[in-house]
C-alpha positions as CSV (number, residue, x, y, z in Angstrom):
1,X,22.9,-38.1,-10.5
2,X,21.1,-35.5,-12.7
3,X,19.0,-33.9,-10.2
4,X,21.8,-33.2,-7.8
5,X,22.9,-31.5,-10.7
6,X,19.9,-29.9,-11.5
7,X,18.9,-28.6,-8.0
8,X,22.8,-27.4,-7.2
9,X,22.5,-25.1,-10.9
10,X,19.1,-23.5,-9.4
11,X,20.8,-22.8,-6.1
12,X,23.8,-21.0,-7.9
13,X,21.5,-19.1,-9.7
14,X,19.9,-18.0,-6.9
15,X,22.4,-17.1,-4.7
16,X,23.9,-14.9,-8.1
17,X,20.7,-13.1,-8.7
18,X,20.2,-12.7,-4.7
19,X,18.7,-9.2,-3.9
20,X,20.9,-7.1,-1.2
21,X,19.3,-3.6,0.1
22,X,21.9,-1.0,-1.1
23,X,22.7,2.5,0.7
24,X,19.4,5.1,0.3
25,X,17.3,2.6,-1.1
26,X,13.9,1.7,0.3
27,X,13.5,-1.0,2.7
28,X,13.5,-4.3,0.7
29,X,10.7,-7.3,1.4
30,X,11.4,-10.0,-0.6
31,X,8.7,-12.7,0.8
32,X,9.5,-15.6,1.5
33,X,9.3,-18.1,-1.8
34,X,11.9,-17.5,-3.9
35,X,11.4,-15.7,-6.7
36,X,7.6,-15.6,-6.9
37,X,7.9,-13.0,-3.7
38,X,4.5,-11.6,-2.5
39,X,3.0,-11.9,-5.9
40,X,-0.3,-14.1,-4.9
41,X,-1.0,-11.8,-2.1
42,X,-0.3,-9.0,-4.3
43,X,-2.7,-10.1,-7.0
44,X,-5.5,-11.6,-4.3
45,X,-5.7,-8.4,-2.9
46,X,-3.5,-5.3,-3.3
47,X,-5.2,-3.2,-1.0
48,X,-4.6,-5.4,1.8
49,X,-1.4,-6.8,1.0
50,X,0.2,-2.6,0.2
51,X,-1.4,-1.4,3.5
52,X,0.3,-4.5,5.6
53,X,4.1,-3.4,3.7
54,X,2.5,0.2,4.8
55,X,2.3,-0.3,8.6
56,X,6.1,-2.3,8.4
57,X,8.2,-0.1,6.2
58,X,6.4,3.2,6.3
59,X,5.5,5.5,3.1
60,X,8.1,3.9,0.3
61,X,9.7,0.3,0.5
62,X,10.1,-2.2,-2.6
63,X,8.8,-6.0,-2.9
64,X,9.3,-8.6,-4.8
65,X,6.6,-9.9,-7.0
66,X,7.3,-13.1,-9.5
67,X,11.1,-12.1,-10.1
68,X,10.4,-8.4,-10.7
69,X,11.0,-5.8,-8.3
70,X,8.5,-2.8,-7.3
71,X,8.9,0.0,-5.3
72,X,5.7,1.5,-4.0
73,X,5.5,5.1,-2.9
74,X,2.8,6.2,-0.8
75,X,3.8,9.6,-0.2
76,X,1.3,12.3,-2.1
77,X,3.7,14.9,-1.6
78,X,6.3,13.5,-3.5
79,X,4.6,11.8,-5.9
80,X,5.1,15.1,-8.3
81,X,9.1,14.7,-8.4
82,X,8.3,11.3,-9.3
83,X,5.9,11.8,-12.1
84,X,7.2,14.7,-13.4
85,X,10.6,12.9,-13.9
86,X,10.1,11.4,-18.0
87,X,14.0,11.2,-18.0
88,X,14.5,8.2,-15.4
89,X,11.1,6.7,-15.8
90,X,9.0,5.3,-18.9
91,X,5.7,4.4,-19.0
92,X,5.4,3.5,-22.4
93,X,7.3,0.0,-21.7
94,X,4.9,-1.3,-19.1
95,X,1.4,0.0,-21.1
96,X,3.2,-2.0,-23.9
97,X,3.0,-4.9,-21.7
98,X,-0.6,-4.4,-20.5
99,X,-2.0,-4.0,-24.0
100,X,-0.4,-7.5,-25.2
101,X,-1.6,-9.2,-22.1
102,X,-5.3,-7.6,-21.9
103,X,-5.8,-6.7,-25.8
104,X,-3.5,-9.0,-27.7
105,X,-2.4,-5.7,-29.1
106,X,0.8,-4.7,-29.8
107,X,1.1,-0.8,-31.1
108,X,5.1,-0.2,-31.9
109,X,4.9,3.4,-32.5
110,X,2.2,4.3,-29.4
111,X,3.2,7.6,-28.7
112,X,1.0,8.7,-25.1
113,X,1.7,12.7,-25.9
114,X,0.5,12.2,-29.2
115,X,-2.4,10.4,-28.2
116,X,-3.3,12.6,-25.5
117,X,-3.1,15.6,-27.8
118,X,-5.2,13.9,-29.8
119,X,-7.9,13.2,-26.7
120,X,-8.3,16.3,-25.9
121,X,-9.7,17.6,-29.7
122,X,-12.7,15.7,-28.4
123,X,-13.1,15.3,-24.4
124,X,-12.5,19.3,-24.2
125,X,-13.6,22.7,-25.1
126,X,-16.7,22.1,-28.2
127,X,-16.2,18.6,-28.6
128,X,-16.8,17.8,-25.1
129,X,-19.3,19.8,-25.2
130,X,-21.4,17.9,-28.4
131,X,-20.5,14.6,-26.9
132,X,-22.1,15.4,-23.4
133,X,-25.1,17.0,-25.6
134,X,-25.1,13.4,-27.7
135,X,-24.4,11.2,-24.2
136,X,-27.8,13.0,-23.1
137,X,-30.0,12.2,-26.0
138,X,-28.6,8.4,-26.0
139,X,-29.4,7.9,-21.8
140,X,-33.0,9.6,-22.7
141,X,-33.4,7.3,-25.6
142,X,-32.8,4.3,-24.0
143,X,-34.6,4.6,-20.9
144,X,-37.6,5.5,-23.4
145,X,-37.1,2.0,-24.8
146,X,-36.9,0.1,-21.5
147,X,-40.3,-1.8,-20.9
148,X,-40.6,0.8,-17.9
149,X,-41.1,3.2,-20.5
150,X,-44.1,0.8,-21.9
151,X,-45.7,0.2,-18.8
152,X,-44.9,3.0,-16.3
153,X,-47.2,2.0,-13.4
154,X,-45.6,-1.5,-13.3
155,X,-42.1,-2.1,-10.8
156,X,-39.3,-3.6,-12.5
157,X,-37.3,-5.6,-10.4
158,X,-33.1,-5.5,-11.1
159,X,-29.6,-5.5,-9.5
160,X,-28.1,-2.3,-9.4
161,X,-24.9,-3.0,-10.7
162,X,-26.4,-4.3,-13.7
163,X,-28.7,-1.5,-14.2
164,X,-26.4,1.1,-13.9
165,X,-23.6,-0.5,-16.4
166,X,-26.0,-1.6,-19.2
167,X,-27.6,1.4,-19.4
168,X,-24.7,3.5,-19.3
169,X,-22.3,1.4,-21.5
170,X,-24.5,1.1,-23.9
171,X,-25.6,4.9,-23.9
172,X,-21.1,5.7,-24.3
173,X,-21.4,2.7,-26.8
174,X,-23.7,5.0,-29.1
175,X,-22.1,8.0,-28.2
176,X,-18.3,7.3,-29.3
177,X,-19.6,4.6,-31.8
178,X,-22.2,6.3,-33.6
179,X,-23.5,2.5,-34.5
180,X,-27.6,2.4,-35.4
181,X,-29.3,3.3,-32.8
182,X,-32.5,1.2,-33.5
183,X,-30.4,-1.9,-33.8
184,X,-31.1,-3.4,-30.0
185,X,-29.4,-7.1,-31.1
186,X,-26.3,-5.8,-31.2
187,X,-26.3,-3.1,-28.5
188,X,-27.0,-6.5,-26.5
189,X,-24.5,-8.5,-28.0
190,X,-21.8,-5.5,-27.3
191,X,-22.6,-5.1,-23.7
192,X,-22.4,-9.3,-23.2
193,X,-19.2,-9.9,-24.7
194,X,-17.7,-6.7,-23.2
195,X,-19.0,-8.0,-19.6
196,X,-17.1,-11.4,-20.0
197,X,-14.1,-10.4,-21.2
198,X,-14.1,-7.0,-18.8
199,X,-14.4,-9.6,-15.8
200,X,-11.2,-11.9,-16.7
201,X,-9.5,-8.4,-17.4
202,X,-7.3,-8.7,-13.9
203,X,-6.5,-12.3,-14.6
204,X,-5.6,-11.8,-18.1
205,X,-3.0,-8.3,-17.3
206,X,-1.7,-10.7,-14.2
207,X,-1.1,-13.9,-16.6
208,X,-3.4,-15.5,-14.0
209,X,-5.9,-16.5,-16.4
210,X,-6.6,-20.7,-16.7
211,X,-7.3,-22.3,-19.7
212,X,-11.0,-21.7,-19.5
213,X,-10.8,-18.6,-18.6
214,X,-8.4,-17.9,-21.6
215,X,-10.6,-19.4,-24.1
216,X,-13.7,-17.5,-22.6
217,X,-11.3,-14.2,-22.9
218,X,-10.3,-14.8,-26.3
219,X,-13.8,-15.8,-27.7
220,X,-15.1,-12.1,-26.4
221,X,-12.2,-10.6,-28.0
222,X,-13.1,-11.9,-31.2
223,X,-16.3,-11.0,-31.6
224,X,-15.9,-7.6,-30.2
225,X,-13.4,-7.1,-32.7
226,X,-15.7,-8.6,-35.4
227,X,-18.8,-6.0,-33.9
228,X,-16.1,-3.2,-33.8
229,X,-14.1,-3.5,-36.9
230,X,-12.4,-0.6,-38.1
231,X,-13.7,-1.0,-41.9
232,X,-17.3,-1.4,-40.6
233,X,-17.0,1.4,-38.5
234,X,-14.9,3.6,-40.9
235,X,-17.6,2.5,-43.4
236,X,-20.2,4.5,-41.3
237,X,-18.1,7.2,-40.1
238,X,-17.3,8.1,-43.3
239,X,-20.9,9.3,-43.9
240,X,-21.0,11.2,-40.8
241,X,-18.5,13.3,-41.1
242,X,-15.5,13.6,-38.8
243,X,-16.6,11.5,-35.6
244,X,-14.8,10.6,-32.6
245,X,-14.6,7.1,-33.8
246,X,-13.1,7.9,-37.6
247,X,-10.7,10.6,-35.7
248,X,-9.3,8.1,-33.9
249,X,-9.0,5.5,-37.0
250,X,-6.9,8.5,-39.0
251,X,-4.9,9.2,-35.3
252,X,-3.6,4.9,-35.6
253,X,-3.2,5.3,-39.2
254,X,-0.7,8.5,-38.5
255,X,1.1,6.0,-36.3
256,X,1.5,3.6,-39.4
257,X,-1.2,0.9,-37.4
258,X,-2.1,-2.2,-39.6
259,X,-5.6,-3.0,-40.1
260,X,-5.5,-5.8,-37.9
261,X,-4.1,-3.9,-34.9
262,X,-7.5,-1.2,-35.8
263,X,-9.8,-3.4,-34.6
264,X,-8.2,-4.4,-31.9
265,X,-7.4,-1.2,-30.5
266,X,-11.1,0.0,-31.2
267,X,-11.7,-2.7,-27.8
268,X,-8.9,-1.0,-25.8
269,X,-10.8,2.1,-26.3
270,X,-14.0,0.4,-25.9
271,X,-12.7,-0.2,-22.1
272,X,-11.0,2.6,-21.2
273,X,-14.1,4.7,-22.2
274,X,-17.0,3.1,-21.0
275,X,-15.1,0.4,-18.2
276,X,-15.1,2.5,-15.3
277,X,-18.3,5.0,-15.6
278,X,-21.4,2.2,-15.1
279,X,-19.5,0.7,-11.8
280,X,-19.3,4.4,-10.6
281,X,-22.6,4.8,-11.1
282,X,-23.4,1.9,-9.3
283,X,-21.3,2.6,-6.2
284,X,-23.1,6.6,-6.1
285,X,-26.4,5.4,-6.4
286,X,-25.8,2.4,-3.8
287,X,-24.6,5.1,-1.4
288,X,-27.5,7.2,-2.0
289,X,-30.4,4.1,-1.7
290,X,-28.2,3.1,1.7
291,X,-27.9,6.6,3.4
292,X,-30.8,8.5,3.6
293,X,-29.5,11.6,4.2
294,X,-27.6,11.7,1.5
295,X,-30.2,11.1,-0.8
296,X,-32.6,13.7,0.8
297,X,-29.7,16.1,0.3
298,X,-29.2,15.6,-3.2
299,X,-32.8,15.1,-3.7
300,X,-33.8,18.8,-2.4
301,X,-30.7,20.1,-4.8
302,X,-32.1,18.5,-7.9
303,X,-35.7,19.7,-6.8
304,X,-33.9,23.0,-6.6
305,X,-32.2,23.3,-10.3
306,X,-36.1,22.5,-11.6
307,X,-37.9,25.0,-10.1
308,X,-34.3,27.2,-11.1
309,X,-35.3,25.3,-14.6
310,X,-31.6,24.8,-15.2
311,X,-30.9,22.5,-18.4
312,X,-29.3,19.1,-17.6
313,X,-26.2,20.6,-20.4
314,X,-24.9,23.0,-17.1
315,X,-25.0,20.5,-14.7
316,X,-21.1,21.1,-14.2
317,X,-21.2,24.0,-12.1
318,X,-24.6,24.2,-10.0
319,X,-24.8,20.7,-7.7
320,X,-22.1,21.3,-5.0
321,X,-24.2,18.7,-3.2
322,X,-24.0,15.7,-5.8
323,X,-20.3,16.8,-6.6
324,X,-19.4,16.1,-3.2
325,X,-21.4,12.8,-3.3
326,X,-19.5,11.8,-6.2
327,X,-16.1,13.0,-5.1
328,X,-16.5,10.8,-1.7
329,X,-17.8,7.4,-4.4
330,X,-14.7,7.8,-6.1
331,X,-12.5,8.4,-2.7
332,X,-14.3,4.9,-1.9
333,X,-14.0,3.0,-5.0
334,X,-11.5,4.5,-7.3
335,X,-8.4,2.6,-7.1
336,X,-5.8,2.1,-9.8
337,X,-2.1,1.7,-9.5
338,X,0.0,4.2,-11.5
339,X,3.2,2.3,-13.0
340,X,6.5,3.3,-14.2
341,X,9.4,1.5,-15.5
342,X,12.9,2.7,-13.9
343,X,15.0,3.4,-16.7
344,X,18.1,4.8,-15.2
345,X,19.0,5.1,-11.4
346,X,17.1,8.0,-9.9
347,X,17.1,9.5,-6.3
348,X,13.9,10.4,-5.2
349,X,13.7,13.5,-2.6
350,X,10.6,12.3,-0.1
351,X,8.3,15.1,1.9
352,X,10.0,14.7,5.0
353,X,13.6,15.9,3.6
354,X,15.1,12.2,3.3
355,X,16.2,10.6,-0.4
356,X,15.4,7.0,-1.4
357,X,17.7,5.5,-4.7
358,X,15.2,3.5,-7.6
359,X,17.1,1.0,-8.8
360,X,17.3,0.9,-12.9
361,X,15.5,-2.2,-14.0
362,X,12.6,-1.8,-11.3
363,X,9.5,-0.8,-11.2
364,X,7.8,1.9,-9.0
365,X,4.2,2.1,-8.5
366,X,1.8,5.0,-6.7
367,X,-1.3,3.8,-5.0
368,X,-3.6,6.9,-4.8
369,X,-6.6,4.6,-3.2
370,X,-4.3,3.9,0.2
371,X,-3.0,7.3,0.2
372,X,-4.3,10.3,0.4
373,X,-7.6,8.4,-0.4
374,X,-7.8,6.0,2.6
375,X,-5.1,7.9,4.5
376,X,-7.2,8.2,8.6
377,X,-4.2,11.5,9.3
378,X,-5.9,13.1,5.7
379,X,-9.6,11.7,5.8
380,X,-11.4,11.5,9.8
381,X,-13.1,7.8,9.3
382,X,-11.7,6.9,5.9
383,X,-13.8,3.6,5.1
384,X,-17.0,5.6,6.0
385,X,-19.6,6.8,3.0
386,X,-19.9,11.1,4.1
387,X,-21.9,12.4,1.4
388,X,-20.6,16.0,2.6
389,X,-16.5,15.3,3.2
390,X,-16.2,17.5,0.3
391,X,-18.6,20.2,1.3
392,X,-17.6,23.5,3.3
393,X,-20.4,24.5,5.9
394,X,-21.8,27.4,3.1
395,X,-22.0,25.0,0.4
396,X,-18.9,25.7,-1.3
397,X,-16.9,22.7,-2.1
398,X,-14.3,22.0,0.0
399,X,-10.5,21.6,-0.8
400,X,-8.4,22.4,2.1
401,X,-7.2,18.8,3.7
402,X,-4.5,18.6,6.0
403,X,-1.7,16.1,7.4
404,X,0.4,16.7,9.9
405,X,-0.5,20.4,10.1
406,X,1.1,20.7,6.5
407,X,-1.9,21.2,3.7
408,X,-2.2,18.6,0.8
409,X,-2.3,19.7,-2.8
410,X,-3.2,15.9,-3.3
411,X,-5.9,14.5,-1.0
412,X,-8.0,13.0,-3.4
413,X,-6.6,11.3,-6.8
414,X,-9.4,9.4,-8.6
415,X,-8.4,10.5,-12.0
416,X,-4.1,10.5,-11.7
417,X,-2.2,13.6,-10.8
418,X,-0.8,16.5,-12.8
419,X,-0.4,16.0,-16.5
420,X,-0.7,12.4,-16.4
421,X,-4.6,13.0,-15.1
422,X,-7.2,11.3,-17.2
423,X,-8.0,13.4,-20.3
424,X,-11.8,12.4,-20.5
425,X,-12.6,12.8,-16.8
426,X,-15.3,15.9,-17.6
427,X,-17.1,13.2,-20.5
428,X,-17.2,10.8,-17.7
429,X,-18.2,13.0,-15.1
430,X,-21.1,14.1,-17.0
431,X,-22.4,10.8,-18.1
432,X,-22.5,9.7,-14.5
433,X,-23.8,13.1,-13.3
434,X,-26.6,12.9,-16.6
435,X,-27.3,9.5,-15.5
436,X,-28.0,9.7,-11.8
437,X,-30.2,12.8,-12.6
438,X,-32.2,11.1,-14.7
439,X,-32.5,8.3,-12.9
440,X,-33.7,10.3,-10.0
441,X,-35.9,12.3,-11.8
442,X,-37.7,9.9,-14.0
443,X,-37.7,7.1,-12.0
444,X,-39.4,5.9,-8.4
445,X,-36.4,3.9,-7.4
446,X,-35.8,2.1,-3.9
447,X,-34.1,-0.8,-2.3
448,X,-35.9,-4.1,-2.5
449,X,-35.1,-4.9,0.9
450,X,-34.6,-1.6,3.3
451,X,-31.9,-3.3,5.7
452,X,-29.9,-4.7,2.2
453,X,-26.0,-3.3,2.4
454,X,-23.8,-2.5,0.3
455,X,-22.2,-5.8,-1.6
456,X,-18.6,-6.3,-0.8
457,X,-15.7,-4.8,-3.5
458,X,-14.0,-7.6,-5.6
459,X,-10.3,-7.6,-4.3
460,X,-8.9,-8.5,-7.0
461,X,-9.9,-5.2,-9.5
462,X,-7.3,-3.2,-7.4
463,X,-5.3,-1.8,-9.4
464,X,-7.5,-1.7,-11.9
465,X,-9.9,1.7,-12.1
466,X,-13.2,1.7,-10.8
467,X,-13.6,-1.1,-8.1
468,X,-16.6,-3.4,-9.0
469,X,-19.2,-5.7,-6.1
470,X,-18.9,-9.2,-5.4
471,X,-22.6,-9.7,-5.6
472,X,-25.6,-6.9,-6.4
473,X,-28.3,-4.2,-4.6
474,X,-31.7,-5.6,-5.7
475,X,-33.4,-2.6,-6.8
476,X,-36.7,-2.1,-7.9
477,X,-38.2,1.1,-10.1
478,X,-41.1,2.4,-12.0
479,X,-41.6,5.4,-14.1
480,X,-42.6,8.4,-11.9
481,X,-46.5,9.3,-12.5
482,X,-45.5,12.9,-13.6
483,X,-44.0,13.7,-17.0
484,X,-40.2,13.2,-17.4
485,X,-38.2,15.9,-19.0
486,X,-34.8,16.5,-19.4
């Protein structure tokens, strides 16, 4: 007679908690298992699963996803009313939740302005300007200590992916990290361990993870903490002088961090430095090596700047052509969800003059990557590689994007929007910029097979940053004959 019982509690509780669409409040879709919602579909593949809700409930509706609700807007111009509302919604609750999920970290007294105050001392004005000078002299130093470098006439064979995010991890790895540059063991070591625990990263901030996979996740996370300890790497900074690594030690010490909670936060950084710039690379450079056009085009541009003799330091300004190439990679590929907790009932004015209600107690979520990025009414043949989207017809890079006759300020949102857009975005930038120049310029590099494609994204990293392949691009490169110099 128990489980009568049982089952008839579970029912009551059900019906109680049951979830009615209320006046001005986006259309609801619940899914159809009770309380878990759409949340497999959501985590299998978000791209997918948003664009479906897109085509039924139009720009803004709210699901259910494992007993919580989220409201996703897909509206660019209204996503300023919503962000610039700090009042109604908090994003310092939900990052909480991510850092214990994906860092076992828990920082009581994160304060985001303070951190991004702190950001910008060193990704702008003169200290982005020595780290992009440093960022250089790492990339040059480590191609010079590839075995291509020792044998230059021989082809290396590699997958592209993995080219692209060893070489450039490592080279942000030295940068930030200022760790001995001659000691190769544990530049390996670093890059290994960050690769597994970077690829259960979706399973771990979903709870997804299985036991394996959780003991695989945790054993990285050790030993990256061990390689990145805050009194080794205090140690060293404090004979260097004030670098970025020992400014941010003294910036978690201001927020009264324990030791412990250092080292850990060291591997947050770790990630959200150097997680997202070697996939970029990967996805720009496939694009180039599978559209040859494209890399004509930026070939004759950085043929160009050397007989201009233009140092690699003011790249920034002078490749309208490669700019464009990167803008359209990270149209394509960039594709993280921007969360906010709903802290108190809001009502949210939408472009086309009509008000939705957020419910306190819900989430609300932006997808940049379906809209403006993917949006076909913003962007003619969205899911299409155009090297020159972002190019006007003289050269001049191109901002004026339209929908519905009405111009967009937002019609392309790699980095976030506003003031809550990604305070190292000109460090990354350059590094990917740096790297692809010298990749082109020192290196014969080409497709192992001509007819090889591009590799499929993984589904499940939306949400997540940079998207990363299911699979590789077999490469294969040499040293070019002439002299390399950057």
């Amino acid at each position: 007679m128990l489980w009568p019982a049982i089952v008839l509690f579970i029912a009551v509780i059900l019906i109680y908690k049951r979830r009615f669409r209320l006046n001005k409040e986006p259309p609801l879709d619940k899914g159809y298992i009770p309380w878990l919602g759409h949340a497999l579909e959501f985590g299998r593949d978000a791209a997918k699963f948003l664009n479906r809700m897109k085509k039924k409930h139009g720009d803004i509706f709210t699901v259910r996803v494992a007993g919580l609700y989220v409201t996703v807007l897909l509206d660019p111009n209204a996503y300023d009313a919503l962000l610039s509302d700090t009042k109604a919604l908090d994003f310092k609750r939900y990052a909480q939740v991510l850092m214990r999920r994906m860092f076992s970290l828990n920082l009581p007294n994160h304060d985001p302005a303070s951190e991004r105050s702190w950001m910008k001392q060193h990704f702008q004005g003169p200290g982005l300007v020595q780290l992009c000078e440093s960022m250089q002299n790492n990339l040059q130093l480590l191609l010079n200590s590839t075995d291509v470098a020792q044998n230059p006439l021989q082809w290396r064979q590699d997958g592209l992916f993995s080219f692209c995010y060893s070489l450039l991890f490592r080279a942000g790895y030295l940068t930030l990290f200022e760790v001995d540059k001659n000691d190769i063991t544990q530049l390996s070591t670093v890059y290994e361990e960050f690769r597994k625990f970077d690829g259960l990263l979706a399973k771990l901030a979903r709870s997804t993870a299985k036991k394996g996979e959780r003991r695989v996740a945790s054993g990285a996370q050790e030993r990256l903490w061990e390689l990145l300890s805050a009194c080794w790497l205090g140690e060293r900074a404090g004979a260097q002088g004030n670098t970025w690594q020992q400014s941010y030690l003294q910036h978690l010490q201001s927020e009264r961090v324990e030791e412990e909670s250092q080292r850990r936060a060291m591997l947050l950084q770790l990630w959200v430095t150097q997680g997202n710039a070697g996939p970029a690379a990967f996805w720009l450079l496939g694009f180039l090596l599978t559209h040859p056009e494209a890399m004509l085009a930026v070939r004759a541009e950085i043929r160009s700047l050397q007989l201009q003799r233009h140092p690699l330091a003011s790249l920034q300004n002078c490749t309208p052509v490669l700019d464009s190439v990167l803008s359209e990679t990270l149209r394509l590929r960039a594709a993280a969800l921007i969360t906010r907790e709903v802290i108190q009932d809001k009502l949210l004015p939408m472009s086309g003059g009509r008000e939705y209600m957020l419910r306190h107690g819900d989430r609300v979520c932006l997808f940049p990557f379906l809209s403006p990025q993917m949006d076909p009414q913003i962007h003619s043949e969205p899911e299409e590689f155009k090297y020159n989207r972002f190019l006007n017809a003289d050269g001049t890079e191109r901002t004026d994007f339209f929908k519905g006759g009405v111009r967009m300020k937002y019609y392309n949102m790699p980095w976030g929007v506003g003031g809550n857009m990604c305070v190292g975005r000109h460090f990354a930038v350059s590094g990917i910029k740096q790297f692809v120049f010298m990749v082109l310029t020192c290196l014969d590099l080409e497709l192992c097979d001509q007819r090889s494609t591009m590799p499929p994204v993984n589904p499940s990293r939306y949400g997540f940053g940079m998207l990363q392949p299911i699979g590789d691009l077999e490469i294969r490169y040499r040293l070019k004959p002439a002299s390399c110099s950057l």
